[in-house]
VOGU-3710 file (C-alpha; in Angstrom, 3 decimals, decimal comma):
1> xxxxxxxxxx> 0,000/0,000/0,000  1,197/3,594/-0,952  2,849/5,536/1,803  2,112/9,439/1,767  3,055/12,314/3,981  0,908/13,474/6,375  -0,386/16,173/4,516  -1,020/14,069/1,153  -2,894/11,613/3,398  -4,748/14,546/5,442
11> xxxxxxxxxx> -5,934/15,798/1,248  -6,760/12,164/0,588  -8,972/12,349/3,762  -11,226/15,414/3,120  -11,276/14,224/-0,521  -12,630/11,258/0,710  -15,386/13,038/3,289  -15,917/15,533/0,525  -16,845/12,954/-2,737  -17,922/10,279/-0,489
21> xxxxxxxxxx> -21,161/9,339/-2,623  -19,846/10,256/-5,942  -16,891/7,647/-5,343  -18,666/4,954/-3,782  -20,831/4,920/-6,509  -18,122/4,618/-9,257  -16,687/1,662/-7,105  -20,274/0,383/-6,755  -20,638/0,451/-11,173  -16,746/-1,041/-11,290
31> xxxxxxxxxx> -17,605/-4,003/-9,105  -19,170/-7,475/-10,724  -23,132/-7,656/-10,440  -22,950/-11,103/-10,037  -21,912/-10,149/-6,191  -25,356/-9,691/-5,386  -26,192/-6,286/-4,624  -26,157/-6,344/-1,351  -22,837/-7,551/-0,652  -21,912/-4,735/-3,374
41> xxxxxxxxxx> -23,147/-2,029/-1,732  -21,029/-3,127/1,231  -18,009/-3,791/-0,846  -18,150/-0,342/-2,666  -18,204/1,227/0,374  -15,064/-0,428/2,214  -13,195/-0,215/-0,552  -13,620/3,615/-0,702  -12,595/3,839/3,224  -9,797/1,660/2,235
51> xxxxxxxxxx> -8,761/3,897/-0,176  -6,896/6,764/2,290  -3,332/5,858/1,900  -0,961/4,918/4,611  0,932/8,105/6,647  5,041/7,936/5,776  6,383/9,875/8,524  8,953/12,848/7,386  12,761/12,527/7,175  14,246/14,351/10,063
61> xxxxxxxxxx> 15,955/17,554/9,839  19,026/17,333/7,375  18,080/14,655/5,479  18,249/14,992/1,506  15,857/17,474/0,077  13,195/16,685/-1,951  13,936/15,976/-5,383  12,130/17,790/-8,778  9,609/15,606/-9,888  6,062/16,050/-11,516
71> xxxxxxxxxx> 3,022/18,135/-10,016  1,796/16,039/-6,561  -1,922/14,673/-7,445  -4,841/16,060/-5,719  -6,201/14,197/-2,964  -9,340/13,223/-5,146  -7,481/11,568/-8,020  -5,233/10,226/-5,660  -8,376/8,298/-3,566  -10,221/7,801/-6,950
81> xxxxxxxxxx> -7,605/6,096/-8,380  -6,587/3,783/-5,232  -10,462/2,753/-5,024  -10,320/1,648/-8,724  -7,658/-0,253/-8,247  -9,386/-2,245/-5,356  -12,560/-2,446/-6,984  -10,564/-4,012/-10,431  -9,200/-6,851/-8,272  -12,824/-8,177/-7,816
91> xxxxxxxxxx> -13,032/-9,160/-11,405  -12,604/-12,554/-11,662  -12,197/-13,336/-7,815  -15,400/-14,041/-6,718  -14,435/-15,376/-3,550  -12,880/-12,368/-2,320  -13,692/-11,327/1,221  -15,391/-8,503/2,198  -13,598/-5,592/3,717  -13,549/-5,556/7,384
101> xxxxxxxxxx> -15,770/-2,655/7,393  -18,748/-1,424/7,259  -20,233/-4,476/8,607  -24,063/-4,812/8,650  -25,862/-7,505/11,121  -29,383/-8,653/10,224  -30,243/-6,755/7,547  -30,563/-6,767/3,424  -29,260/-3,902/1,880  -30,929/-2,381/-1,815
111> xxxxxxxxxx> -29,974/0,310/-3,896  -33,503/1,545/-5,066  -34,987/-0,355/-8,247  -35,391/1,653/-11,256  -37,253/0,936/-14,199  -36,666/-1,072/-17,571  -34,594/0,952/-18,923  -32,172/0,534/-15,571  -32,677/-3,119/-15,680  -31,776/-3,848/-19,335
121> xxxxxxxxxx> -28,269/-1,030/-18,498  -27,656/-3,187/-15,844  -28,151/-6,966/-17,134  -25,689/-5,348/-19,744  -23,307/-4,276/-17,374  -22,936/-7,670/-15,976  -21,518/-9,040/-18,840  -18,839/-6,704/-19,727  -15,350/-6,502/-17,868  -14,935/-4,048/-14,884
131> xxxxxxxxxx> -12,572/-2,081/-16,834  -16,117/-1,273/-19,205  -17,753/-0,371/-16,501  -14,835/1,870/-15,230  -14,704/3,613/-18,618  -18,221/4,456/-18,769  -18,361/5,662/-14,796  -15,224/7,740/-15,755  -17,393/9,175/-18,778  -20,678/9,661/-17,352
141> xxxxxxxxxx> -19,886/10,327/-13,485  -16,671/11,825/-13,631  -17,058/13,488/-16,867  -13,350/12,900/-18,222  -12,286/12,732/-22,098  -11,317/9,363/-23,364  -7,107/10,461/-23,252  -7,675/11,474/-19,518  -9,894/8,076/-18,673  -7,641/6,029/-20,738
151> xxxxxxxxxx> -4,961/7,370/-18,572  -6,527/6,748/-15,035  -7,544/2,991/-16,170  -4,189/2,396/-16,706  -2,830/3,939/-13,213  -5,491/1,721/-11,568  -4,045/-1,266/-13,122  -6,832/-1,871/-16,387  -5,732/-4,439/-19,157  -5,737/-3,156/-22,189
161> xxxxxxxxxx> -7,549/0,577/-21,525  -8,046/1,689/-25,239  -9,814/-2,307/-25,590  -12,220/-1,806/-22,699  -13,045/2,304/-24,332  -13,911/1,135/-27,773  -16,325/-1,850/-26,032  -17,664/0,804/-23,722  -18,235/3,059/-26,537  -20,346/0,166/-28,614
171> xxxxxxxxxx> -22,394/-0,118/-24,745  -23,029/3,543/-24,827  -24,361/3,452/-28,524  -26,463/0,592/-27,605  -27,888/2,298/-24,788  -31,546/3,707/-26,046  -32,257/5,903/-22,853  -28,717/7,158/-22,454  -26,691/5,920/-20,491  -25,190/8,990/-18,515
181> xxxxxxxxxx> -28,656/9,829/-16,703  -29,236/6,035/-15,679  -25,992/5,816/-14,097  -26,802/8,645/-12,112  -30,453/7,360/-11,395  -31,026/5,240/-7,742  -30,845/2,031/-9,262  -26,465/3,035/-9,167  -26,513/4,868/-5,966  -25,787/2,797/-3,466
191> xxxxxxxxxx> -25,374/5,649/-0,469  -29,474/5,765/-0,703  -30,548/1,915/0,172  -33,691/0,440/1,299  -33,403/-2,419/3,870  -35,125/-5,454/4,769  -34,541/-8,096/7,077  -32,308/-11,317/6,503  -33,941/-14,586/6,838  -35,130/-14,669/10,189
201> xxxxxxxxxx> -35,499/-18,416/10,545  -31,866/-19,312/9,144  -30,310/-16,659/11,367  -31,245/-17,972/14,006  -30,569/-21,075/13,338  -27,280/-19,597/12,550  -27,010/-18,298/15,909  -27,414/-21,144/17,395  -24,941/-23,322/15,459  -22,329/-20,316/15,585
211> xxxxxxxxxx> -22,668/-20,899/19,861  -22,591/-24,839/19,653  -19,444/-25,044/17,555  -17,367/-21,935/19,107  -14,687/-23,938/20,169  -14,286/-25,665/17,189  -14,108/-22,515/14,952  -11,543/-21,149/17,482  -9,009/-23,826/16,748  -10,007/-24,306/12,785
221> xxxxxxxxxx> -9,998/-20,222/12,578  -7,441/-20,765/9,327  -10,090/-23,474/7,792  -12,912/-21,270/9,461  -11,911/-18,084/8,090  -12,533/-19,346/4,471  -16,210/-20,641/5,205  -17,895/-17,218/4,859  -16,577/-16,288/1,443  -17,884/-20,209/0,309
231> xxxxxxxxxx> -21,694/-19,339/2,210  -21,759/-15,827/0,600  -21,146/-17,338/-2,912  -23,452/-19,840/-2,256  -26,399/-16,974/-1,157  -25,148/-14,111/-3,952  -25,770/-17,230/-7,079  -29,041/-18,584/-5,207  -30,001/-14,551/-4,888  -29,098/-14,694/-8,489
241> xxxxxxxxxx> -30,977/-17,718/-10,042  -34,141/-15,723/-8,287  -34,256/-12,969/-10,339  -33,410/-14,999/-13,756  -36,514/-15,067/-15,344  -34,834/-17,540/-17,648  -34,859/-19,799/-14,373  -38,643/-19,424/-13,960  -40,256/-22,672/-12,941  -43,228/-23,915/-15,330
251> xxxxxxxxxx> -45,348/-26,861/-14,977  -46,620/-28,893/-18,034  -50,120/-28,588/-19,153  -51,299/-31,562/-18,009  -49,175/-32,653/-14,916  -52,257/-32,027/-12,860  -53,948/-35,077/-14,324  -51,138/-36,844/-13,646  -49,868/-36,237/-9,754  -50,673/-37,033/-6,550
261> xxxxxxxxxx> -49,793/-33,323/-5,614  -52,824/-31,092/-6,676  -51,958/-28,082/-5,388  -50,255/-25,128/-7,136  -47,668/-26,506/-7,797  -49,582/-28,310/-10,428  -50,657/-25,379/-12,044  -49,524/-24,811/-15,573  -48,201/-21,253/-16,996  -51,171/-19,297/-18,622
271> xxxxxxxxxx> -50,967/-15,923/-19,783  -50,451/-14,214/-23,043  -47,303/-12,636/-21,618  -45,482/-15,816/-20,203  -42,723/-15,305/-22,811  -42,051/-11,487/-22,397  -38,611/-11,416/-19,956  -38,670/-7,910/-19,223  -41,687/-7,696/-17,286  -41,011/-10,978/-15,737
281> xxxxxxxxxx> -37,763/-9,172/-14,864  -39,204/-6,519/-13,838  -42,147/-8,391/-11,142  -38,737/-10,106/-9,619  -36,708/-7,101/-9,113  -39,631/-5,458/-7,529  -40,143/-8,467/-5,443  -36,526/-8,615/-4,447  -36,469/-4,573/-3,764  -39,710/-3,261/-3,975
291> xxxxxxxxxx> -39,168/0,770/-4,707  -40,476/2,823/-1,855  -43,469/3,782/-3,662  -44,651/0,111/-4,281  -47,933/-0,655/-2,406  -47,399/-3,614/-0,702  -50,286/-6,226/0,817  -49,340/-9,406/2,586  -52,284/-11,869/4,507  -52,054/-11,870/8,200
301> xxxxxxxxxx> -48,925/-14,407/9,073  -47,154/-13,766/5,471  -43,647/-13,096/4,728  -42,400/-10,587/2,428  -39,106/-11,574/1,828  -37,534/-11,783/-1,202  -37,354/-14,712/-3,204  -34,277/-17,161/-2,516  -34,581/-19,702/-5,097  -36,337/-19,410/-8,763
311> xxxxxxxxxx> -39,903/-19,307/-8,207  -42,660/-21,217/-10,124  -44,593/-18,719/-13,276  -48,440/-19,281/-12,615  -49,333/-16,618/-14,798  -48,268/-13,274/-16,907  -50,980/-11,504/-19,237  -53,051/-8,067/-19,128  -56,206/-8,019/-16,536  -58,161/-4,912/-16,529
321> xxxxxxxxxx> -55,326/-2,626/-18,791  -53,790/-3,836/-15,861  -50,573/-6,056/-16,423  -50,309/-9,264/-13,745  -47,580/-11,822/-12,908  -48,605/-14,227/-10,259  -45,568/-16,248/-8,743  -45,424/-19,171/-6,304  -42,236/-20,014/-4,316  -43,584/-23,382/-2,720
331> xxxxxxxxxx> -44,864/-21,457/0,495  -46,618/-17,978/-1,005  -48,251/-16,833/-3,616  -46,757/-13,220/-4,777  -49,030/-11,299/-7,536  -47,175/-8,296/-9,250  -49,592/-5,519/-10,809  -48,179/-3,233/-12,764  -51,574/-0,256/-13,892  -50,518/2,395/-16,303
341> xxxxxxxxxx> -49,620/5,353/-15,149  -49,288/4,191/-11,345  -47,243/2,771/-9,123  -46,982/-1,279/-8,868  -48,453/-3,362/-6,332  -47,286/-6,419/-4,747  -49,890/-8,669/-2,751  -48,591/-11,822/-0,684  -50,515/-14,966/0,399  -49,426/-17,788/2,354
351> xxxxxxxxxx> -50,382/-21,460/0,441  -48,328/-23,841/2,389  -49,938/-27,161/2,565  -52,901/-26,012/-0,368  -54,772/-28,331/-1,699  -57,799/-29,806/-4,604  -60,124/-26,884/-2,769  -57,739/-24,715/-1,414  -55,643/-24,362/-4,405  -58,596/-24,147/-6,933
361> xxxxxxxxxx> -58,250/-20,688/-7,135  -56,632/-17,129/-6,949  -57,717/-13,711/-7,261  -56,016/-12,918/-10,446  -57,595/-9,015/-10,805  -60,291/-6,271/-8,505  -61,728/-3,560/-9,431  -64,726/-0,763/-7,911  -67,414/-3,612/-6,383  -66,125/-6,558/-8,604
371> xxxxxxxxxx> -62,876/-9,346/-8,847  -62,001/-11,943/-11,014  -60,948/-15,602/-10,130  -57,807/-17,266/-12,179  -59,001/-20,869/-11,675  -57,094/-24,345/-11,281  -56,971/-26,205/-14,287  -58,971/-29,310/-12,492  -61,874/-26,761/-12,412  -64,474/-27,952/-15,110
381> xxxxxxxxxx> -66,917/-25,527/-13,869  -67,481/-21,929/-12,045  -70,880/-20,871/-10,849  -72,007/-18,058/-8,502  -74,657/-17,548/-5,684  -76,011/-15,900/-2,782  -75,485/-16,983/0,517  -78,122/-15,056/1,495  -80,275/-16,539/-0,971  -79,952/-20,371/0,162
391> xxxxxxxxxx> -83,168/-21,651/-2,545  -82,103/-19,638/-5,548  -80,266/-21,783/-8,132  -76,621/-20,808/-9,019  -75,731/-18,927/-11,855  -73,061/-19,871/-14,520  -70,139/-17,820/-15,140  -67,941/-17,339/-18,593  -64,467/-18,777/-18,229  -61,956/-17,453/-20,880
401> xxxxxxxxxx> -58,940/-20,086/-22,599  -56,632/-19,337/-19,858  -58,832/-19,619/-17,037  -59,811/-16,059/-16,150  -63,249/-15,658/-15,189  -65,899/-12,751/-16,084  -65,991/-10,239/-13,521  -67,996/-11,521/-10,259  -69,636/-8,943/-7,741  -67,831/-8,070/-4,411
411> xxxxxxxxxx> -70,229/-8,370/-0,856  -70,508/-5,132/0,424  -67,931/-2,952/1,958  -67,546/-2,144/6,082  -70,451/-0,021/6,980  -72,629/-0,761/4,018  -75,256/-3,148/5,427  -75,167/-6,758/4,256  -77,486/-6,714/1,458  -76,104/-9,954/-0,873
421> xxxxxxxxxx> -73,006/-12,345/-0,141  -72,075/-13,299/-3,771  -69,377/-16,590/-3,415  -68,176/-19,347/-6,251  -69,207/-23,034/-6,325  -66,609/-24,677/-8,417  -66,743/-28,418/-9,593  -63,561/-30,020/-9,966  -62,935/-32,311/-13,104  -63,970/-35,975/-13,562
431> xxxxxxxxxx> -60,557/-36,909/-14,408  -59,441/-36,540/-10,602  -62,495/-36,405/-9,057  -65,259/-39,234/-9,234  -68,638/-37,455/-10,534  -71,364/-36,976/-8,300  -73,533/-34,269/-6,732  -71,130/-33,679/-3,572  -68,265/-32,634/-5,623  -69,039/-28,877/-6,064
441> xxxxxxxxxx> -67,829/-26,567/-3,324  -67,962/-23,041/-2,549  -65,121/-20,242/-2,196  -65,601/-16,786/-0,487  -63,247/-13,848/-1,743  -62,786/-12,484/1,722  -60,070/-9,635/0,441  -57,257/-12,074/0,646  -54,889/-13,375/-3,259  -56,874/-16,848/-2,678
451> xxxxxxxxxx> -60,209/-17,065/-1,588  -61,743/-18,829/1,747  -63,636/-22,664/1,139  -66,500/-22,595/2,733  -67,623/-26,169/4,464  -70,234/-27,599/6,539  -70,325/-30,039/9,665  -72,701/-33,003/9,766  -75,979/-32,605/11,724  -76,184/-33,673/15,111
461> xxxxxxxxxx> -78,315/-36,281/14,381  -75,499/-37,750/12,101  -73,219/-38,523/14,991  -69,968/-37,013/13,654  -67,824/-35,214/14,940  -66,563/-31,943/14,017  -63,441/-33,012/12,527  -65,905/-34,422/9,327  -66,455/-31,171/7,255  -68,106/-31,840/3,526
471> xxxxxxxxxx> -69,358/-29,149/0,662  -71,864/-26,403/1,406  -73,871/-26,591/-1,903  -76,480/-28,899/0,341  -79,727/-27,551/1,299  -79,473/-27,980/5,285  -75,593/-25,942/5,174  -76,572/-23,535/2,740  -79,810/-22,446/5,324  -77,135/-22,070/7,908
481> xxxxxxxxxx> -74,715/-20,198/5,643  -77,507/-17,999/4,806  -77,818/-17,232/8,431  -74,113/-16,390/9,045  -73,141/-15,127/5,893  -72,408/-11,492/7,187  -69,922/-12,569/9,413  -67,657/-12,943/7,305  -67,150/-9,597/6,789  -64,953/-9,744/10,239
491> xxxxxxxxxx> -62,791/-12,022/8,235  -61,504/-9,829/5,733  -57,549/-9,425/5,052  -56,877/-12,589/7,803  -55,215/-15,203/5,751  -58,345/-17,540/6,006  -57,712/-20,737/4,817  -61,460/-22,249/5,165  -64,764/-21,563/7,552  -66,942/-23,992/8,310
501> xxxxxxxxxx> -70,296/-23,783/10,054  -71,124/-26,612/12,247  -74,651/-27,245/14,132  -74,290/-29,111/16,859  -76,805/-28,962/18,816  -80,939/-28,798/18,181  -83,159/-27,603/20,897  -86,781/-27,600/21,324  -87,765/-23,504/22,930  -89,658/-23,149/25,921
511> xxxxxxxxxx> -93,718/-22,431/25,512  -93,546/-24,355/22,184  -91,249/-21,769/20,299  -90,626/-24,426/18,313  -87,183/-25,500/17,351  -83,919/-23,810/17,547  -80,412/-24,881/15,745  -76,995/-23,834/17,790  -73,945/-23,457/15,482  -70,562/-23,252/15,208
521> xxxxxxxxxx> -68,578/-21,046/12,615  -64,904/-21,433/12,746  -62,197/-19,694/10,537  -58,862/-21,798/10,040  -56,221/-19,352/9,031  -53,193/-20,606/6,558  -50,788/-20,153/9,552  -52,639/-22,363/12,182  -54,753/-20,798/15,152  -58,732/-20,446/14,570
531> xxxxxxxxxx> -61,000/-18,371/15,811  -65,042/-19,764/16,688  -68,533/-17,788/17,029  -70,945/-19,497/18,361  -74,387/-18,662/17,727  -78,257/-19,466/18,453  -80,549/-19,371/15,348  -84,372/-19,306/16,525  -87,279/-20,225/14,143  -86,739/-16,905/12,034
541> xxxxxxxxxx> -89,445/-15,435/9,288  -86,360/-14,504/6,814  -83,896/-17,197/5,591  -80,930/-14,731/6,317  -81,925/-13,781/9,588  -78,730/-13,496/12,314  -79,698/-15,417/15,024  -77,919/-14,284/18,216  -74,146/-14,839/19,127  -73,750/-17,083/21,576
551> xxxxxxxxxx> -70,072/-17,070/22,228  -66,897/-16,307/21,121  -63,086/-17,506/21,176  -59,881/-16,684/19,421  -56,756/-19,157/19,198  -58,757/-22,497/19,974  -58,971/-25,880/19,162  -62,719/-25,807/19,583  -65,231/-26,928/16,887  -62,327/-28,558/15,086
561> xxxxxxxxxx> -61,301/-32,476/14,805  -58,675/-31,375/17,967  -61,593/-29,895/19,533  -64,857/-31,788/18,897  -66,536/-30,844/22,376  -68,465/-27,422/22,809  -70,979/-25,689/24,869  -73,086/-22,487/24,058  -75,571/-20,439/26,331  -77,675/-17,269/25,543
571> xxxxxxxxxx> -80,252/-15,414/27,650  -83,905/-15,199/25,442  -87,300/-13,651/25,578  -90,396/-15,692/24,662  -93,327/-14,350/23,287  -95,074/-13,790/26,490  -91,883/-12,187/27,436  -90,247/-14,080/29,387  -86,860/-14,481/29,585  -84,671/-17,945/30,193
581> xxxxxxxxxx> -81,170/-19,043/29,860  -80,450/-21,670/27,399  -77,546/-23,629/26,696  -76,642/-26,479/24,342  -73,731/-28,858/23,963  -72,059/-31,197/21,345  -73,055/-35,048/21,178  -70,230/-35,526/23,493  -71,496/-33,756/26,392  -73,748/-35,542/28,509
591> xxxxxxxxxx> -74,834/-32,898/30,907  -74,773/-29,321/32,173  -74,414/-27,282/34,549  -74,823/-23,243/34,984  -73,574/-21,673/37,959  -72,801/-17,934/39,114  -76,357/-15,900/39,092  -78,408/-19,058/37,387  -77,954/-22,121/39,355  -79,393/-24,724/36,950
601> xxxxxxxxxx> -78,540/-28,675/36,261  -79,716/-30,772/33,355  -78,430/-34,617/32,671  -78,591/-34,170/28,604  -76,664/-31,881/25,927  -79,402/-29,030/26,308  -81,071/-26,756/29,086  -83,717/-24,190/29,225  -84,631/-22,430/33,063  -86,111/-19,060/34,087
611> xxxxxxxxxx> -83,236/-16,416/34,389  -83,567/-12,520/34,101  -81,713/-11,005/31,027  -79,216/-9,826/32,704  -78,961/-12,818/35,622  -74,533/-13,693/35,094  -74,251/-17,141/34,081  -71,253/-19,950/33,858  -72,518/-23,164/31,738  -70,066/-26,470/31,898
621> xxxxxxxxxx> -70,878/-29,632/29,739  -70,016/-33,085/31,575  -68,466/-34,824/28,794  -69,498/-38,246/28,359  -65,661/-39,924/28,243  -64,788/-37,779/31,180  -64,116/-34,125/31,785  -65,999/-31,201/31,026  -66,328/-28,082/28,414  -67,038/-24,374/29,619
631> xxxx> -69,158/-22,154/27,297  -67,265/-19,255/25,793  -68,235/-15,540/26,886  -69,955/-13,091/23,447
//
């Protein structure tokens, strides 16, 4: 390393402090893209700091005087030319460790993504030397002649300078947008970054392994010390097969005919647009980096992160004037929109673990009060209904070649009454599914990329369990869905993977009100924990009439296969107005028992006695194998 005087180093310094940005982004341009960005952005800036020379100190007095010599360099070409020089060793070396600082601890950093015209300047950036890259960050940001860049690449060290000029030249020509103000756009400037956060999983897994094996890596240190170059290449060419479009998974036509697996991962490519690269390109680098503008949705319990490994290409086409790549990584689904004239979206769902009903469809487009459905290609058929409606017949619905429905209405908005519940009942096809009239099922778009299936629980008088869901296209489920339709409004945006209403319990009223079901309605989210409401429906004049809630509880097991036992009370009025506490249980609950203001005791699953409306109340079913099941508070 050069040695300087004091004062030459001092120059070098507030050159340094002075040009900071404008030379850490000519280091950034000089070093290989195929680092991953960033480890680039890190790189670019050590290098710079690295680039203030050493401190010689000064002969003492009557040493030999200085002797005639050219005009010193100013500090700036001086620290310019030192940092070219480091970041011209990278070529070719992709192993090369990081500098020692600045070091950056759980977190991603992103120069800000630019648009095509930055993408395409970039790709070909990658696949020219440094010393091309040099030349045209000495043109564009420095604003030298060719004899005066010609004449720095060589003091950094550059093979063949007038070579890597003429090929820079031929890059500039090529360069339709000009390459001078996309150098100089955010996509280059890696001083203004956007972060996000590493895997948090792996790190600490990391952590943990890093503690476990200290004493190991304190006696390998020399074998050690070579292990995080290896890891970093193996990241930086995983982070780059991501963001290949050329590495874009796609699925055969007809593999879902033929596979145990029907999920998404079955799905074939569809889209008119499949084939164009640049906005693939474009819907990963947004992905990877979204720009701060990008509007960004994500289901309750989803990652954003970007991708790590080469996703799968559901679909690419135009929806709406509105242009649409839906991706799937294995876990989520990611769907890029890309309006003219605005700024992109990006919407994430969780799909782990998706299946024949769960994986039958997407929301591939929304607009003012309507959406559209992409469907599965083991759908045969699409029809729409009413919840609210349970006797009216469905209606059928246009599907285009590529499996993008006609526009089907939205349920109202927050606030706006619950006038109509439009969902889907989809039929899957013969060739994986056995014909027969309790094949159909029915999705609910409940503001999520893939909508909600909707199920029912047997009757009590069936025996089963509530671990046996089927279809809600039969009369008895659809009466109850009518009845709870509206809530699931209070579902909306919650990564819902399926509801399903069970009744569990029939009643006969006091003073012959005649006969009154007691359901269940739980919400399974894709992450795990459900939520239940119970509720009391009464003999009712309208078919979508409420009922009462009868209970609630978030984060249970309850009304599900791990949960099959429940208990429900409600105070209620009779005609002749007066009021009693009723309760109900599962088949599994041979008694009950209220307590607190309302001391009551019945030896079966159901009991009616006299209480005042507001009389406090604990119920308990005696469970028939043993134990006992409290009723959840409204």
């Amino acid at each position: 390393m050069d040695e300087r005087t004091r004062a030459d180093v001092e120059r070098a310094e507030a050159a340094i402090v002075e040009h900071y940005p404008r030379l850490v982004r000519l280091t950034y341009l000089v070093l290989p893209p195929s680092m991953g960005r960033h480890r680039r952005v890190l790189t670019a800036h050590g290098l710079v700091q690295r680039a203030l020379p050493r401190t010689r100190l000064r002969r003492p007095d009557g040493g030999l005087p200085a002797q005639r010599g050219p005009a010193p360099e100013s500090g700036y070409d001086l620290v310019r030319q030192r940092a070219l020089r480091l970041a011209l060793a990278y070529e070719g070396q992709p192993g090369r460790v990081l500098p020692a600082l600045p070091l950056v601890w759980g977190l991603r950093l992103f120069p800000r993504a630019g648009g095509a015209d930055e993408l395409a300047l970039d790709q070909a950036l990658s696949a020219v030397p440094a010393a091309v890259r040099a030349a045209l960050g000495l043109w564009h940001l420095e604003g030298l002649d060719e004899d005066a860049a010609r004449a720095v690449l060589a003091r950094a060290g550059a093979e063949e300078p007038d070579a890597a000029q003429r090929t820079a030249a031929q890059l500039d020509l090529e360069t339709g947008a000009g390459a001078a103000a996309l150098l100089s756009s955010g996509e280059f400037d890696p001083c203004m970054v956007q972060t996000r956060p590493t895997d948090l999983l792996r790190r600490r897994q990391r952590v943990r392994v890093v503690a476990a094996v200290a004493a190991v890596l304190a006696i390998g240190a020399a074998v050690a010390g070579a292990w995080p170059g290896t890891a970093d290449r193996r990241d930086r060419t995983a982070a780059q097969q991501a963001l290949d479009p050329g590495r874009l998974l796609r699925t055969p036509n007809e593999q879902w005919a033929d596979t145990s697996r029907v999920d998404f991962t079955a799905w074939p490519v569809r889209g008119r647009q499949a084939g164009d690269r640049k906005l693939l390109a474009r819907a990963l680098r947004v992905w990877a980096a979204p720009p701060p503008d990008t509007r960004i949705r994500a289901a309750a319990g989803t990652s954003t992160r970007p991708p790590d490994h080469p996703p799968q290409l559901l679909y690419a086409g135009l929806i709406d004037n509105v242009m649409v790549v839906v991706l799937y990584d294995g876990e989520r689904l990611v769907r890029y929109a890309e309006p003219e004239d605005a700024t992109p979206t990006l919407h994430f769902a969780r799909v782990d673990a998706a299946d024949l009903t769960t994986g039958a469809a997407l929301v591939i487009g929304r607009g003012n009060g309507w959406m559209r459905y992409l469907l599965a290609p083991w759908i045969s058929e699409i029809t729409t209904r009413d919840l609210l409606t349970p006797a009216a017949p469905p209606h059928g619905l246009h599907v285009a070649p590529d499996g993008v429905t006609d526009r089907i209405p939205l349920p109202p908005a927050r606030g706006a009454g619950c006038g109509r519940w439009p969902v889907a009942q989809l039929r899957p096809s013969t060739r994986i599914v056995a014909a027969g009239p309790d094949t159909a099922f029915l999705v609910a778009d409940l503001d999520d990329l893939v909508p909600a299936h909707l199920t029912s629980g047997p009757p009590p008088s069936a025996g089963a369990p509530a671990g046996a869901p089927a279809g809600a296209t039969g009369a008895p489920a659809l009466r109850n869905w009518a009845r709870t339709a509206c809530s699931l409004g209070s579902l909306r945006g919650a990564g819902v993977r399926s509801v399903n209403t069970w009744e569990f319990a029939r009643q006969q009223l006091p003073e012959d009100g005649g006969s009154a079901a007691w359901v269940c309605t739980r919400a399974d989210t894709w992450r795990g924990p459900g939520s239940v409401t119970l509720r009391f429906l009464p003999p009712a004049a309208r078919p979508a009439d409420p009922g009462r809630i009868a209970g609630r509880a978030g984060n249970t097991a309850a009304c599900s296969r791990f949960g099959p036992q429940v208990v429900g009370d409600v105070h209620w009025q009779t005609k002749s107005g007066k009021w009693y506490l009723l309760a109900a249980g599962s088949a599994g609950v041979g008694g009950l028992d209220a307590t607190g203001g309302v001391r009551a005791t019945a030896e079966e699953n159901t009991l009616a006695t006299p209480a005042g409306p507001a009389a406090p109340a604990e119920v308990t079913g005696r469970l028939r194998a043993g134990g006992s099941v409290r009723a959840p508070h409204p």
